[in-house]
Each structure stands twice: as C-alpha cells, then as structure tokens.
mmCIF entry with sequence, helices, sheets and N, C-alpha, C, O atoms, coordinates in Angstrom:
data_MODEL
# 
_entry.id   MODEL 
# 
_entity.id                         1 
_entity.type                       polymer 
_entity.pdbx_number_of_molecules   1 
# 
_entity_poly.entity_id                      1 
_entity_poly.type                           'polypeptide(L)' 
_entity_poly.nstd_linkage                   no 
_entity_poly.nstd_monomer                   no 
_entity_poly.pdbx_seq_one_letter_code       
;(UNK)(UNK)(UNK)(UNK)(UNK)(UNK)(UNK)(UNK)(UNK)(UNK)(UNK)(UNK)(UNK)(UNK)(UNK)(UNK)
(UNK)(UNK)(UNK)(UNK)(UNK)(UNK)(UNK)(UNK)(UNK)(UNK)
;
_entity_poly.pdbx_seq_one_letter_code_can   XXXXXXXXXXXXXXXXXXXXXXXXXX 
_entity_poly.pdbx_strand_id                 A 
# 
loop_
_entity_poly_seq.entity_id 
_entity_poly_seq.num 
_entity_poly_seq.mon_id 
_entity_poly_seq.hetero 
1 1  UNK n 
1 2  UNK n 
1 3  UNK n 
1 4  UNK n 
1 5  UNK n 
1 6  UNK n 
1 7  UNK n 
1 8  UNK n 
1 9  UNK n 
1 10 UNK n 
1 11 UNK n 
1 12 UNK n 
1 13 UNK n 
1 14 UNK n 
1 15 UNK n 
1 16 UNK n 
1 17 UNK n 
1 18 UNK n 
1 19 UNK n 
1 20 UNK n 
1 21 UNK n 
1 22 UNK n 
1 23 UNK n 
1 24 UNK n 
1 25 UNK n 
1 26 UNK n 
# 
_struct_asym.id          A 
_struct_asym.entity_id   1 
# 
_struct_conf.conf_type_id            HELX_P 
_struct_conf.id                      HELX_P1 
_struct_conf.pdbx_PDB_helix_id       AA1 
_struct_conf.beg_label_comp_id       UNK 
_struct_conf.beg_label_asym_id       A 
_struct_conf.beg_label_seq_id        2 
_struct_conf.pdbx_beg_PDB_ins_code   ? 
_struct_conf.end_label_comp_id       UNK 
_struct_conf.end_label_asym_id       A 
_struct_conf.end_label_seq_id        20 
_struct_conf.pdbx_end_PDB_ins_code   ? 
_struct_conf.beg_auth_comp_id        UNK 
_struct_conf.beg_auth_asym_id        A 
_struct_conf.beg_auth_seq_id         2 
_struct_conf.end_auth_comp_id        UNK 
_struct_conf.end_auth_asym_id        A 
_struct_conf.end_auth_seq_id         20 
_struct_conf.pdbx_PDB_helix_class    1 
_struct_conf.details                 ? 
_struct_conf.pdbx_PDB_helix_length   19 
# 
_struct_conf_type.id          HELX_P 
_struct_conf_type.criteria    ? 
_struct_conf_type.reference   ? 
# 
loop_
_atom_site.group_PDB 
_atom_site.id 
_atom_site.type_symbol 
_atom_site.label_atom_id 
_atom_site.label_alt_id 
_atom_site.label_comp_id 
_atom_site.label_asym_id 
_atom_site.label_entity_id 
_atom_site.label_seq_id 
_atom_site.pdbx_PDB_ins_code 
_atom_site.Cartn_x 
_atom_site.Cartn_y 
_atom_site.Cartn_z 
_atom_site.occupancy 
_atom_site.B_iso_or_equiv 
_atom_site.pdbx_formal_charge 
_atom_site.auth_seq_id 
_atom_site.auth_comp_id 
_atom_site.auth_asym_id 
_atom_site.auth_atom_id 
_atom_site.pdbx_PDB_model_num 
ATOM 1   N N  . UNK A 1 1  ? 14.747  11.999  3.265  1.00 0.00 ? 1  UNK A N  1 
ATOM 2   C CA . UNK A 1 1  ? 13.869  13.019  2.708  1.00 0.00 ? 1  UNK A CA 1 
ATOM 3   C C  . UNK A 1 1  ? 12.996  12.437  1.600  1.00 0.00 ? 1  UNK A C  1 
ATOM 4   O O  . UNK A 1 1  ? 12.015  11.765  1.918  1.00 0.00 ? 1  UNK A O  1 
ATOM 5   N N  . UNK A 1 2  ? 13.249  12.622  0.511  1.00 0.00 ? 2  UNK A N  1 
ATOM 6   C CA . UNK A 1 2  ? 12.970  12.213  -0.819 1.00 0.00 ? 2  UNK A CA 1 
ATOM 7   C C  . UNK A 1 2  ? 12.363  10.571  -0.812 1.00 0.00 ? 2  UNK A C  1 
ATOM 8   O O  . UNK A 1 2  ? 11.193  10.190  -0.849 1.00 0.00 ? 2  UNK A O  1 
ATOM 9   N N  . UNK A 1 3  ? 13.448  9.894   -0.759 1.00 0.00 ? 3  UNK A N  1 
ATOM 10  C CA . UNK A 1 3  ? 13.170  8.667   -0.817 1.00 0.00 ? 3  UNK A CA 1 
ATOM 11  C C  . UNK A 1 3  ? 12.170  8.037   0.678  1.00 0.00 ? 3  UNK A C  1 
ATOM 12  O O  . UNK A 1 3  ? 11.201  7.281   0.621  1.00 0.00 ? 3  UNK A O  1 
ATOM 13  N N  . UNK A 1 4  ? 12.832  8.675   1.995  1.00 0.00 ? 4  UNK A N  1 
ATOM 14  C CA . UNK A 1 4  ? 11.069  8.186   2.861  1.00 0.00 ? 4  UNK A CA 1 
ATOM 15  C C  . UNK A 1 4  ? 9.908   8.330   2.018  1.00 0.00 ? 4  UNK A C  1 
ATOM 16  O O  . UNK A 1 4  ? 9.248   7.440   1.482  1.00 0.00 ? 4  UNK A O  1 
ATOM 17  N N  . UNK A 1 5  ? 9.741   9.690   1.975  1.00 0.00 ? 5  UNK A N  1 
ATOM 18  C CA . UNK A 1 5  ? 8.390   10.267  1.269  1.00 0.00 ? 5  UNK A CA 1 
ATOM 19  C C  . UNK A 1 5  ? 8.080   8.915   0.042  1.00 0.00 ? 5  UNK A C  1 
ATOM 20  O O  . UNK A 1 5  ? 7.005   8.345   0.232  1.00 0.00 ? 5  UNK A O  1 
ATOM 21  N N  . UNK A 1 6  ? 8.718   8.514   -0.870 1.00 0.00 ? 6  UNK A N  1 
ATOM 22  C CA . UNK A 1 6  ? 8.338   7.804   -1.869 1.00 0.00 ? 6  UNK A CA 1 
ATOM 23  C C  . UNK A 1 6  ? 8.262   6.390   -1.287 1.00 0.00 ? 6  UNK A C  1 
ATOM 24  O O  . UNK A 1 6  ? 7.511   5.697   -1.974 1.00 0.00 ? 6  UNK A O  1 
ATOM 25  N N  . UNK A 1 7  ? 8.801   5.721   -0.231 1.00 0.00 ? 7  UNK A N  1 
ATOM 26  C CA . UNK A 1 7  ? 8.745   4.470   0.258  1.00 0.00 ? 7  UNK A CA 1 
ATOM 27  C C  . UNK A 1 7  ? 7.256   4.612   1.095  1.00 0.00 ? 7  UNK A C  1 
ATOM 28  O O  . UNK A 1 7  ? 6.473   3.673   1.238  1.00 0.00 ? 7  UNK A O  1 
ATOM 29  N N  . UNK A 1 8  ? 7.087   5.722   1.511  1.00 0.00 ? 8  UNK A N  1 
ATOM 30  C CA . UNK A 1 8  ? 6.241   6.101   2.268  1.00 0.00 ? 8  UNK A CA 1 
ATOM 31  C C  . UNK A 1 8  ? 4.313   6.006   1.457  1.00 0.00 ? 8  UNK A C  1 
ATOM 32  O O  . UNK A 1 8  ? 3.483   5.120   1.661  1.00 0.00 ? 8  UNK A O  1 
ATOM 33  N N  . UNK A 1 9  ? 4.188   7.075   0.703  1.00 0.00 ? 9  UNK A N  1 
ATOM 34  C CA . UNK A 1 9  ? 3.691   7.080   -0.704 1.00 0.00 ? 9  UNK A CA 1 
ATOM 35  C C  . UNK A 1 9  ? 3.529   5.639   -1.092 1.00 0.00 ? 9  UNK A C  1 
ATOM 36  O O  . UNK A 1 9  ? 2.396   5.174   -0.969 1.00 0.00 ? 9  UNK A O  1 
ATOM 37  N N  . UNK A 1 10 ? 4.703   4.679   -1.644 1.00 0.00 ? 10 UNK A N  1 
ATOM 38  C CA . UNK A 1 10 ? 4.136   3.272   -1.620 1.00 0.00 ? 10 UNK A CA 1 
ATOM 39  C C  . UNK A 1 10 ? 3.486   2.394   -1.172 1.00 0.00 ? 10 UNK A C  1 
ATOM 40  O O  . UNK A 1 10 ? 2.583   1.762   -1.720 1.00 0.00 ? 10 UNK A O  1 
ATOM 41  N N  . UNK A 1 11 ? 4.117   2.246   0.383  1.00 0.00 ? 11 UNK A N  1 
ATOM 42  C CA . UNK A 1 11 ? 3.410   1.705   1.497  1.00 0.00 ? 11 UNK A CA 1 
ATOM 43  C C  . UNK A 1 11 ? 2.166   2.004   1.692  1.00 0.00 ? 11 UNK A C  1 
ATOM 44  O O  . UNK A 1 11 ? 1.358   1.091   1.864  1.00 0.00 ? 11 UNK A O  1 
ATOM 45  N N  . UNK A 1 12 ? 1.823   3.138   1.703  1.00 0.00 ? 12 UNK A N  1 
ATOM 46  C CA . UNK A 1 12 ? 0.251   4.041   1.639  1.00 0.00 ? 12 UNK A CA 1 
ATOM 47  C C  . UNK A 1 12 ? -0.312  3.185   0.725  1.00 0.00 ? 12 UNK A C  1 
ATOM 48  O O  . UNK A 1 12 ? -1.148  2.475   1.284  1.00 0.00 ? 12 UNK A O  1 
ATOM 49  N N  . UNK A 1 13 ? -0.180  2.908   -0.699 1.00 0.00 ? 13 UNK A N  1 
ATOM 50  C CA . UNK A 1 13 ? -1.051  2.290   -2.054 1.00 0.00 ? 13 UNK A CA 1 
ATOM 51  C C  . UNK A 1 13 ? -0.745  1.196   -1.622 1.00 0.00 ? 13 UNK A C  1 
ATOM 52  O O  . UNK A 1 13 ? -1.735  0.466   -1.580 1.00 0.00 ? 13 UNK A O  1 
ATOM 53  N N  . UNK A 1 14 ? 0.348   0.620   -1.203 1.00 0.00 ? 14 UNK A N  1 
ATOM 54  C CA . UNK A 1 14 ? 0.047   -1.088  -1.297 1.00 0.00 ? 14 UNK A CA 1 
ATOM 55  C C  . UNK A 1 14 ? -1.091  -1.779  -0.129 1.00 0.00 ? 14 UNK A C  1 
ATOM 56  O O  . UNK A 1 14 ? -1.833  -2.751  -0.266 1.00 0.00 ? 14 UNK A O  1 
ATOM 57  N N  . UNK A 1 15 ? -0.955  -1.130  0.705  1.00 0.00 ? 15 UNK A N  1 
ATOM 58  C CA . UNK A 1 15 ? -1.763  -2.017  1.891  1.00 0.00 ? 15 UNK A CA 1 
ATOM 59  C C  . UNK A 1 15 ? -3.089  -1.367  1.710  1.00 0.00 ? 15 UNK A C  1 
ATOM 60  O O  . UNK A 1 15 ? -3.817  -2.054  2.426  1.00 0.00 ? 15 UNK A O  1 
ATOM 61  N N  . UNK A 1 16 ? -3.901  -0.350  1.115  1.00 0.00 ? 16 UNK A N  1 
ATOM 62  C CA . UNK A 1 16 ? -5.260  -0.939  0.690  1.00 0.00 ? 16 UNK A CA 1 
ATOM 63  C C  . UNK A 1 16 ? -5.559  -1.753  -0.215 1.00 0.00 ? 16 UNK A C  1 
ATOM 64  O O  . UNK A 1 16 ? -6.611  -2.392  -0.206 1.00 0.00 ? 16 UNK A O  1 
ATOM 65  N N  . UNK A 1 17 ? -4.350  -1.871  -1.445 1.00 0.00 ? 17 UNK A N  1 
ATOM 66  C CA . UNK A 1 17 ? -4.441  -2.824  -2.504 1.00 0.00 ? 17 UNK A CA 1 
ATOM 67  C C  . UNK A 1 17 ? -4.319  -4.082  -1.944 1.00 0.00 ? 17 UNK A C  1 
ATOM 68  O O  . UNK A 1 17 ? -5.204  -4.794  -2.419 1.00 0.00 ? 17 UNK A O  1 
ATOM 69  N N  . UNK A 1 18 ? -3.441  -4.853  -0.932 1.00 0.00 ? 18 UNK A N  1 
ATOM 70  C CA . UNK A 1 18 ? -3.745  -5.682  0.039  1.00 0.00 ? 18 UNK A CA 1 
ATOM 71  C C  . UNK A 1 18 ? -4.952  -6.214  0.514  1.00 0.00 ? 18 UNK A C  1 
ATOM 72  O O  . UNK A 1 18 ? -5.241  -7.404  0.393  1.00 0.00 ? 18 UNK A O  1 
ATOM 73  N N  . UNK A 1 19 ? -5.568  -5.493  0.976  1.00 0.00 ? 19 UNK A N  1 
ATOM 74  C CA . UNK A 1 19 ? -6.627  -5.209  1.865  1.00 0.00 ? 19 UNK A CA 1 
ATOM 75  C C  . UNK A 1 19 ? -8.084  -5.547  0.950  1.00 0.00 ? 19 UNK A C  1 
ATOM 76  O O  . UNK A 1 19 ? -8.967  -6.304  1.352  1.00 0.00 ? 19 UNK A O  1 
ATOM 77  N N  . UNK A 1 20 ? -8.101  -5.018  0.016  1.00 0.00 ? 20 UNK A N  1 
ATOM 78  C CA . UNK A 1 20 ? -8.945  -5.586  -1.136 1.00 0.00 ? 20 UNK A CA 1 
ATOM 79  C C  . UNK A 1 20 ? -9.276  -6.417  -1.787 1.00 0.00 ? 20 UNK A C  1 
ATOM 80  O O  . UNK A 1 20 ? -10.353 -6.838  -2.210 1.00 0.00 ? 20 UNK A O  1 
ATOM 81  N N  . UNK A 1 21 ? -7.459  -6.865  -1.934 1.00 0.00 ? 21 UNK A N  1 
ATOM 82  C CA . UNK A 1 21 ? -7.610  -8.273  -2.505 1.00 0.00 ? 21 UNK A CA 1 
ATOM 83  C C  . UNK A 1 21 ? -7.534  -9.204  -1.488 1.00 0.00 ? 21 UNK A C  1 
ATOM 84  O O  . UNK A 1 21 ? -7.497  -10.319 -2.009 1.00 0.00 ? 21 UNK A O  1 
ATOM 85  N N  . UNK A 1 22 ? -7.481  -9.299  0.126  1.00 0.00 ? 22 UNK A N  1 
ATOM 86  C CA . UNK A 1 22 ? -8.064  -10.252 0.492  1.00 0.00 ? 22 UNK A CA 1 
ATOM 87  C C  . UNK A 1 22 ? -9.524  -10.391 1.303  1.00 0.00 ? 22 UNK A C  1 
ATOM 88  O O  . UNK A 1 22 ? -10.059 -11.279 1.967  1.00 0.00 ? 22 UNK A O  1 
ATOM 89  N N  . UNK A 1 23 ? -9.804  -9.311  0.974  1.00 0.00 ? 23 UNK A N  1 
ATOM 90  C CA . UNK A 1 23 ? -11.513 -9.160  1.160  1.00 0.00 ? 23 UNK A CA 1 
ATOM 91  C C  . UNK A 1 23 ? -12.225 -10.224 -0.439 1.00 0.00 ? 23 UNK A C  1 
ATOM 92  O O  . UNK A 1 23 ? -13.261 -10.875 -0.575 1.00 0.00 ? 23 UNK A O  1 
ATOM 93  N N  . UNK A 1 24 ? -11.275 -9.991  -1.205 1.00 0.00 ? 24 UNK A N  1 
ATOM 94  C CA . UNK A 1 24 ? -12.502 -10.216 -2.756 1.00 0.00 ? 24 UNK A CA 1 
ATOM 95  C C  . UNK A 1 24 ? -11.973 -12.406 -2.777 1.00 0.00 ? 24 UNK A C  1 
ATOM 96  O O  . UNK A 1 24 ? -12.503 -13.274 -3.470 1.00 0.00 ? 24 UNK A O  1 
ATOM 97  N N  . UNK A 1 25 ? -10.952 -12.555 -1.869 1.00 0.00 ? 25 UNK A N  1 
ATOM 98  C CA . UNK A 1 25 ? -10.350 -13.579 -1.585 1.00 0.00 ? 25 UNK A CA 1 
ATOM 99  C C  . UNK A 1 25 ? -11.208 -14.433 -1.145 1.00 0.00 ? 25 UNK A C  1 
ATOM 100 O O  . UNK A 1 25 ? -11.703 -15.372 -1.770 1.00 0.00 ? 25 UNK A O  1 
ATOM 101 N N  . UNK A 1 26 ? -11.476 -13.982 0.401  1.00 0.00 ? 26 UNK A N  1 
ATOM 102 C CA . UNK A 1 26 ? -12.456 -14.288 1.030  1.00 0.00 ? 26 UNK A CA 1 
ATOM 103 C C  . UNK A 1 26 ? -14.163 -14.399 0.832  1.00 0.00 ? 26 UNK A C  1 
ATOM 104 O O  . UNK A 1 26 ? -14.869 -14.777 1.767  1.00 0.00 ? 26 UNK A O  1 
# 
C-alpha cells in the first residue's frame, strides 16, 4: 500500500532527473 505508492512516487522523480542529466551530459 503505503510504501508501493512512495517507492513508486520515487521512481517517478528519479528517472526524469536521470534523463536530464544525461541529456546536459551529452
């Protein structure tokens, strides 16, 4: 319940923060 939602919620913010920093990488 609880804790998907918040692993979930994370996963969501990390992989555009990902995604950004290897665009600004490149």
């Amino acid at each position: 319940g609880l804790a998907i939602s918040m692993q979930y919620s994370v996963t969501r913010c990390q992989i555009p923060v990902k995604a950004q920093h290897q665009r600004q990488n490149s």
